[in-house]
C-alpha positions as a Markdown table, in Angstrom:
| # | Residue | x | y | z |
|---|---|---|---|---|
| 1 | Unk | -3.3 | 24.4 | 19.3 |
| 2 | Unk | -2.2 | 27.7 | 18.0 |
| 3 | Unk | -4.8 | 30.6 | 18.3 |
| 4 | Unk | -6.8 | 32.3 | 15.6 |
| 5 | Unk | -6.3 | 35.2 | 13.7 |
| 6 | Unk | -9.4 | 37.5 | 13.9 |
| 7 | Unk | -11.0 | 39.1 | 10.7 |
| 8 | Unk | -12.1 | 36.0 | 8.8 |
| 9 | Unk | -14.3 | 37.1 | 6.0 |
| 10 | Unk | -17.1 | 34.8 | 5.5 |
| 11 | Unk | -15.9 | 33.4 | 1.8 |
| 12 | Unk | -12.6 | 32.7 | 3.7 |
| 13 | Unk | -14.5 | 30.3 | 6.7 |
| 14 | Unk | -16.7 | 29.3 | 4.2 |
| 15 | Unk | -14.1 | 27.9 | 1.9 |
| 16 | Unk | -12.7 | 25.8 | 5.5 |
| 17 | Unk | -16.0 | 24.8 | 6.5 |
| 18 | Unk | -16.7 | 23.1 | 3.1 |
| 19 | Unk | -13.0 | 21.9 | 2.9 |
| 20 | Unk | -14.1 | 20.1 | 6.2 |
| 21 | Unk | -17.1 | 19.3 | 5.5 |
| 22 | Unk | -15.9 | 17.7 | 1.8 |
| 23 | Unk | -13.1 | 15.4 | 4.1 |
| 24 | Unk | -15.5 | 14.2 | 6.2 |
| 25 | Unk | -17.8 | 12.9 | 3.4 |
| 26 | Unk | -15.1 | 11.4 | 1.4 |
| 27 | Unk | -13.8 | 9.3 | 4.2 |
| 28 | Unk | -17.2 | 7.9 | 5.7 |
| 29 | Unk | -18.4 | 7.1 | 2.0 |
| 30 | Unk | -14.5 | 5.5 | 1.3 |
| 31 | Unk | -14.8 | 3.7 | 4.9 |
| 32 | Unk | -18.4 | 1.5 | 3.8 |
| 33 | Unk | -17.2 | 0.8 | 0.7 |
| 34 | Unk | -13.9 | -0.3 | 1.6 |
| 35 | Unk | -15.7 | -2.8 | 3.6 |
| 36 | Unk | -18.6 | -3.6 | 1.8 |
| 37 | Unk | -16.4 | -5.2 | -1.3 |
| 38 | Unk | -14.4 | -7.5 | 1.4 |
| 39 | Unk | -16.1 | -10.6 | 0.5 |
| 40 | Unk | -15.4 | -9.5 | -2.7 |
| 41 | Unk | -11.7 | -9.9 | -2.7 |
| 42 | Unk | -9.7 | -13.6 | -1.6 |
| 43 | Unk | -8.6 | -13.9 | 1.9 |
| 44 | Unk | -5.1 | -13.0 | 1.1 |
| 45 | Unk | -5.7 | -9.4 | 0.5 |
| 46 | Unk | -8.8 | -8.9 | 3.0 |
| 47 | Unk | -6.0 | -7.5 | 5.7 |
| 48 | Unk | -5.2 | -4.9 | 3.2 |
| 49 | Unk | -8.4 | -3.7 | 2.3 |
| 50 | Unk | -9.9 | -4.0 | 6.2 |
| 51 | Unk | -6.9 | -1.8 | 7.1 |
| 52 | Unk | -7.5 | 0.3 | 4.1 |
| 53 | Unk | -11.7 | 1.1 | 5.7 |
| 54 | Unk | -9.8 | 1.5 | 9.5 |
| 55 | Unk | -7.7 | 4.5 | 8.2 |
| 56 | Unk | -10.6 | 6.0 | 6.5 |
| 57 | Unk | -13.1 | 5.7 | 9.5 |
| 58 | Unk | -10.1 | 7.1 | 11.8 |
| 59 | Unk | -9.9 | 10.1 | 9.5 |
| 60 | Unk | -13.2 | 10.3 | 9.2 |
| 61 | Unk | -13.7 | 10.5 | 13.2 |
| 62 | Unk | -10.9 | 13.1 | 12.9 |
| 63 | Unk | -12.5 | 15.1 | 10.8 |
| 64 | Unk | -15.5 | 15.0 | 12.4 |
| 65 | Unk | -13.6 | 16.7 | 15.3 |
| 66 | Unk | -12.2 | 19.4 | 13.7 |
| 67 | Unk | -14.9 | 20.5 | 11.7 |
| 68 | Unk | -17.2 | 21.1 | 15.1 |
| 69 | Unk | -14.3 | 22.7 | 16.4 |
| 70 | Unk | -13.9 | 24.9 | 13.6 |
| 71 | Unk | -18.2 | 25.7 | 13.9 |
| 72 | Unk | -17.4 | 26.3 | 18.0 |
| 73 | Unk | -14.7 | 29.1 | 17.4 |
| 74 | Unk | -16.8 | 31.3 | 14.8 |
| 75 | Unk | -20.1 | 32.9 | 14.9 |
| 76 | Unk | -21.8 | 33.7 | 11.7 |
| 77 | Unk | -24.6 | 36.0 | 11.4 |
| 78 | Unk | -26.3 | 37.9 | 8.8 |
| 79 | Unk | -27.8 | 41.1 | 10.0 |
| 80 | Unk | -30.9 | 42.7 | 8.6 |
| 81 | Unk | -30.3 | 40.4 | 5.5 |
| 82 | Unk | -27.0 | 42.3 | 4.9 |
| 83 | Unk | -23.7 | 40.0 | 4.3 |
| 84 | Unk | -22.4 | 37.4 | 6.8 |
| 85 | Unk | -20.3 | 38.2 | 9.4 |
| 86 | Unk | -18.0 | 36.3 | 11.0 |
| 87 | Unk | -16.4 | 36.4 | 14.8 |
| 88 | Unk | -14.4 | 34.6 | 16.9 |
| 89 | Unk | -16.4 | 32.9 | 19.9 |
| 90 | Unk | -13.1 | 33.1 | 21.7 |
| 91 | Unk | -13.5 | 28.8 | 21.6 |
| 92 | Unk | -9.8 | 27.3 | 20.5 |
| 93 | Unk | -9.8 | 25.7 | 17.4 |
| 94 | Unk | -8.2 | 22.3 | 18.0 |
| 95 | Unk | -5.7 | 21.2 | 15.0 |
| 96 | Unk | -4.2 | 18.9 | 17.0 |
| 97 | Unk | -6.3 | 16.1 | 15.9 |
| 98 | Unk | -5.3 | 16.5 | 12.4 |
| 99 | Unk | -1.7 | 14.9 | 13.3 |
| 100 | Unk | -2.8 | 12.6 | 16.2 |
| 101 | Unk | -5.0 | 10.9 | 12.8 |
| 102 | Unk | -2.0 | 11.6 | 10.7 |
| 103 | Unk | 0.1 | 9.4 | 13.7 |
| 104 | Unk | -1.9 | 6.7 | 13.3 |
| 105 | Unk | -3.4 | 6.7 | 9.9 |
| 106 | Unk | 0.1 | 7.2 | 7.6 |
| 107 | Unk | 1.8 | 4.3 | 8.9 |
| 108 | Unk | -1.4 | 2.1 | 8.0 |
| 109 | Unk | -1.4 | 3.6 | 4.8 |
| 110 | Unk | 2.2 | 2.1 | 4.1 |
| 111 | Unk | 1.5 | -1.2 | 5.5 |
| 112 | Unk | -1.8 | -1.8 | 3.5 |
| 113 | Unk | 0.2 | -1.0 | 0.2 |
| 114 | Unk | 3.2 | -3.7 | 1.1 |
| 115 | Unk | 0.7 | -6.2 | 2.3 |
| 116 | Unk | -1.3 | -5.9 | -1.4 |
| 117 | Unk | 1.7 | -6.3 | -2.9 |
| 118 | Unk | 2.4 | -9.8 | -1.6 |
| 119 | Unk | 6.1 | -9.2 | -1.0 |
| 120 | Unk | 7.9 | -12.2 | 0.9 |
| 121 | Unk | 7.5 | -12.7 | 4.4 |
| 122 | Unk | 10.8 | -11.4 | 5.9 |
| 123 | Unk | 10.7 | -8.3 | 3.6 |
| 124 | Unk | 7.1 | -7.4 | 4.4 |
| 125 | Unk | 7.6 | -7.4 | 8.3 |
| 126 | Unk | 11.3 | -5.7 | 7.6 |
| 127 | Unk | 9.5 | -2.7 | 4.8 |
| 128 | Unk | 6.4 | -2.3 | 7.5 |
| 129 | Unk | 8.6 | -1.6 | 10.4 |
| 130 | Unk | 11.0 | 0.5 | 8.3 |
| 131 | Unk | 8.2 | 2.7 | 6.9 |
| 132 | Unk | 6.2 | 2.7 | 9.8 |
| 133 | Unk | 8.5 | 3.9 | 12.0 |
| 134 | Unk | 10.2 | 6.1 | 9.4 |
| 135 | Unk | 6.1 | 7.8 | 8.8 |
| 136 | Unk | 5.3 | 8.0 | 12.4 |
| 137 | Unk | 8.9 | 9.6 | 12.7 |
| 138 | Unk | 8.2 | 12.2 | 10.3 |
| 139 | Unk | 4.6 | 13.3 | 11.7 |
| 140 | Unk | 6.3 | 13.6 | 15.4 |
| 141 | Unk | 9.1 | 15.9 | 13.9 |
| 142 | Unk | 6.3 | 18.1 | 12.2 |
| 143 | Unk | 4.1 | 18.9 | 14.7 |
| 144 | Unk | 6.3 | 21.4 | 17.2 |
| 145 | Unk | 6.7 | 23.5 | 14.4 |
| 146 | Unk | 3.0 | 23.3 | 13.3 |
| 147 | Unk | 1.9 | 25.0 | 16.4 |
| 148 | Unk | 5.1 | 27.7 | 16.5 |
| 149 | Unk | 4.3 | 31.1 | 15.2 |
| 150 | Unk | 8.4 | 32.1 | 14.8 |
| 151 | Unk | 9.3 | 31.1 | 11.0 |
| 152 | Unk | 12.5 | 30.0 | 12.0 |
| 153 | Unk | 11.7 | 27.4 | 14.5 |
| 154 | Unk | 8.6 | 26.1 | 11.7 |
| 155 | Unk | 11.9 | 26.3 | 9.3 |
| 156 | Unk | 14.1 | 23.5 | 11.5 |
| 157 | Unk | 11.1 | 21.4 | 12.5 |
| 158 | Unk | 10.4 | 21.1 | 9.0 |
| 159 | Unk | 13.8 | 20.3 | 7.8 |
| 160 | Unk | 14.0 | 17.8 | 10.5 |
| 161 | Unk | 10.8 | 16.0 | 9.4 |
| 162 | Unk | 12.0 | 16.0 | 5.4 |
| 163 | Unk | 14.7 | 13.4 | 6.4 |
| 164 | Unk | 12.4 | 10.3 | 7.3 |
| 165 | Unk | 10.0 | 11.6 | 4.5 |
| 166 | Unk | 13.0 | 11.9 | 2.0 |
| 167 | Unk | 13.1 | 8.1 | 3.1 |
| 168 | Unk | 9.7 | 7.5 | 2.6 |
| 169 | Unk | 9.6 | 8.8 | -0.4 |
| 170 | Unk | 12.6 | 7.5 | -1.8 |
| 171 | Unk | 11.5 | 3.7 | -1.0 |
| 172 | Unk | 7.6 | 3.8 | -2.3 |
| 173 | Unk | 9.6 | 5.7 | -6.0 |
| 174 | Unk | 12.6 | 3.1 | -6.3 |
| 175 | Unk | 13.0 | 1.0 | -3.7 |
| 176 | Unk | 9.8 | -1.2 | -4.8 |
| 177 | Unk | 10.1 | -0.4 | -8.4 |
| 178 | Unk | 11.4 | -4.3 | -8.2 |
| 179 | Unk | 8.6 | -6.0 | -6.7 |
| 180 | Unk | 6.1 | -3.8 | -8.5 |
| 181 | Unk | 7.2 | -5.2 | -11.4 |
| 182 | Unk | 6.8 | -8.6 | -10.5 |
| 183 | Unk | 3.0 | -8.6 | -10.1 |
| 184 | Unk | 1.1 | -11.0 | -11.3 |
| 185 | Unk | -0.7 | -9.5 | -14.6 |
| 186 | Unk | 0.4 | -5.8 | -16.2 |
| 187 | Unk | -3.0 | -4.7 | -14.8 |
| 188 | Unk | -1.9 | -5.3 | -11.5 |
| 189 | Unk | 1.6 | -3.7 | -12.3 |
| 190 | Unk | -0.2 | -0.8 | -13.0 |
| 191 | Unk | -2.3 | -0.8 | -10.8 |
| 192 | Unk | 0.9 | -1.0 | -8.0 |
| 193 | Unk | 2.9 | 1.6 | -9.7 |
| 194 | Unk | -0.1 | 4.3 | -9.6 |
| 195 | Unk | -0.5 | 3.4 | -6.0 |
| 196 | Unk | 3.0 | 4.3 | -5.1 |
| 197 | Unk | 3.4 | 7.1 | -7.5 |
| 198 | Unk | -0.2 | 8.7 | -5.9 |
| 199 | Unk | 1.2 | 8.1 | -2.3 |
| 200 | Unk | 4.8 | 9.9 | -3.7 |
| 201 | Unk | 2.2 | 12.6 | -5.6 |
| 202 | Unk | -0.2 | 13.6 | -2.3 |
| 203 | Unk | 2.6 | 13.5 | 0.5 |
| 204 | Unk | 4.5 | 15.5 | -2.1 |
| 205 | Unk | 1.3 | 18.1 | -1.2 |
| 206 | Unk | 2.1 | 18.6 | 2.6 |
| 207 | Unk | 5.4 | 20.4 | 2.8 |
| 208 | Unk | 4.0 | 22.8 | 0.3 |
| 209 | Unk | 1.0 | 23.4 | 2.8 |
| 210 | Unk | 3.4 | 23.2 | 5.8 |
| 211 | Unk | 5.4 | 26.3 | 4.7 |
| 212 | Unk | 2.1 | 28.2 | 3.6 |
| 213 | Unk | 2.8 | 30.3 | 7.1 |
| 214 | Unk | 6.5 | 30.3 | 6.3 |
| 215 | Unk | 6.3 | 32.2 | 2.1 |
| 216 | Unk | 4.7 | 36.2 | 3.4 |
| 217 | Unk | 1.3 | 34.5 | 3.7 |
| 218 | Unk | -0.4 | 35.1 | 7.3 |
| 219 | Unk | -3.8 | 35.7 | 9.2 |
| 220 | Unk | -7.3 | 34.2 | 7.9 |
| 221 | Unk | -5.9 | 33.5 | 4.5 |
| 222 | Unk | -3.4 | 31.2 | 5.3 |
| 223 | Unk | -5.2 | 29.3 | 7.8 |
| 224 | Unk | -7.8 | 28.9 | 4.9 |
| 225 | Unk | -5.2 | 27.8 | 2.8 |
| 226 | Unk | -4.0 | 25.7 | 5.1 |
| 227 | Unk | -7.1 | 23.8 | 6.1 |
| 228 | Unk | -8.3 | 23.4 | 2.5 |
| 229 | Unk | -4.8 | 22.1 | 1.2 |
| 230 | Unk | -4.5 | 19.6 | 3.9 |
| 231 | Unk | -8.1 | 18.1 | 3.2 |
| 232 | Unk | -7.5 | 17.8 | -0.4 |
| 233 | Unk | -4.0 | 16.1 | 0.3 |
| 234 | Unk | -5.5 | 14.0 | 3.3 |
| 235 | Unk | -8.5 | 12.8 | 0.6 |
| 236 | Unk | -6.2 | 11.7 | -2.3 |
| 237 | Unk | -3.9 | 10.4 | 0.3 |
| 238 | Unk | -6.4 | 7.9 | 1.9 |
| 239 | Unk | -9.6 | 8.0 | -0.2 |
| 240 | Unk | -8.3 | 7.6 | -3.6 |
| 241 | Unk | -5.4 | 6.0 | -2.6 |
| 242 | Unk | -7.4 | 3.3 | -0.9 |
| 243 | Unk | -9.9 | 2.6 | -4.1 |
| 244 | Unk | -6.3 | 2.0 | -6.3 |
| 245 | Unk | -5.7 | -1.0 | -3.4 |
| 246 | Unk | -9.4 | -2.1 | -3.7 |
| 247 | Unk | -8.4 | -2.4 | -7.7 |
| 248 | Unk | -5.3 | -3.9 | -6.8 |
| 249 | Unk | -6.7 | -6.5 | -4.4 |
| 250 | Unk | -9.5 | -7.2 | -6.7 |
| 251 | Unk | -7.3 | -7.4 | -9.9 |
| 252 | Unk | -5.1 | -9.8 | -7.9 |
| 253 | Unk | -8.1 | -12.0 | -6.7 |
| 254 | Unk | -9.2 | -12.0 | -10.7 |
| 255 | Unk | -5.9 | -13.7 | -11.5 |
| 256 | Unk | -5.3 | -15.7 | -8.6 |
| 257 | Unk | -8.9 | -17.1 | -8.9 |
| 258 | Unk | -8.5 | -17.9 | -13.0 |
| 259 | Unk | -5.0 | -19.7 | -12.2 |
| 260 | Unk | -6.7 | -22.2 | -9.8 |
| 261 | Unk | -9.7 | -22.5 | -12.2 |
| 262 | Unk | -6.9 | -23.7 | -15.4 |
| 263 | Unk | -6.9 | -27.4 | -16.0 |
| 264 | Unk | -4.1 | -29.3 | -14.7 |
């Protein structure tokens, strides 16, 4: 919970606030339909798709949280109709909960694409415990240098946390190129390598708004920068990412269901 810079300008908080507000609304809407189109999928992929609503409604709670504690720490007042002006209340402005949903939620997001993908047994438990741990890993070795002002210690935390996602990374682009390719139609094929590619595509996002303190930029703009590219990232991440494994689920169910309907 670092503190924050004074001398926001309005279009600066204002840009946050709708970030916020904008992460929020994707994840609640994401969360009921996630669930709603359960019964609309075959048992075998309902774990998947349930998991796919949890991580949205965590992030959703999560950003719930920060966006009040972004409204506690400002004031923003118009005087005499003039332009708003905006001041610290002196409240802290708690980031933290941004990686305590990244802790919980990124892992998930791993598990719910190998589980859609209806790998065998032994390698789903061995690629969820691989990638879990490897995620969780990667979020832990990020956050001390999140909250560190000197460049140089945000410079080795994030070198640290680029090995596991290097990993991460590495698997979802090659490592299930394989398995991806044996889906059961080309439309789910597709459907698996855009989901991996996306996932590869958003993370791909976070370093970039990691080092946003560490390139010359500093005070009120990078914070805005900061809190606007991790909402977008966070929304492609989990949002759109989780309507490719609704497609995927539902594609599968499609084929799975016309197989057991062919004559014997």
């Amino acid at each position: 919970m670092a503190p924050l810079p004074d001398g926001f300008s309005y279009a600066e908080w204002n840009a946050t606030y709708n970030g916020l507000s904008f992460g929020i609304a994707a994840m609640g809407s994401a969360t009921i339909f996630f669930w709603l189109q359960l019964p609309n999928v075959t048992k075998s992929y309902r774990t998947a798709l349930t998991i796919t609503g949890i991580v949205t409604l965590i992030a959703t709670y999560h950003y719930i949280r920060i966006f009040n504690s972004w409204s506690e720490a400002f004031t923003v007042a118009s005087k005499d109709g003039g332009d708003y002006e905006v001041k610290l209340t002196g409240a802290p402005f708690n980031d933290g909960y941004r990686y305590v949903d990244w802790l919980l939620t990124v892992p998930l997001l791993l598990i719910e694409l190998i589980l859609v993908m209806k790998l065998p047994q032994q390698e789903t438990v061995s690629l969820s415990w691989k990638l879990g741990l490897a995620s969780a890993l990667m979020v832990a070795l990020g956050y001390p240098g999140e909250i560190q002002e000197d460049l140089s210690v945000r410079w080795f935390w994030w070198c640290l946390s680029m090995i596991p996602f290097c990993y991460v990374v590495f698997t979802l682009a090659v490592g299930l190129a394989e398995a991806t390719s044996k889906q059961p139609s080309p439309a789910a094929a597709s459907l698996a390598s855009a989901a991996r590619y996306l996932t590869v595509l958003s993370w791909c996002t976070y370093p970039f708004v990691y080092m946003v303190k560490s390139v010359g930029l500093a005070g009120p703009a990078a914070t805005m920068y900061e809190q606007v590219g991790y909402s977008i990232a966070d929304v492609m991440a989990k949002a759109v990412f989780g309507v490719l494994i609704w497609a995927l689920a539902a594609e599968k169910s499609a084929v799975e269901e016309s197989g057991k309907l062919l004559p014997n």
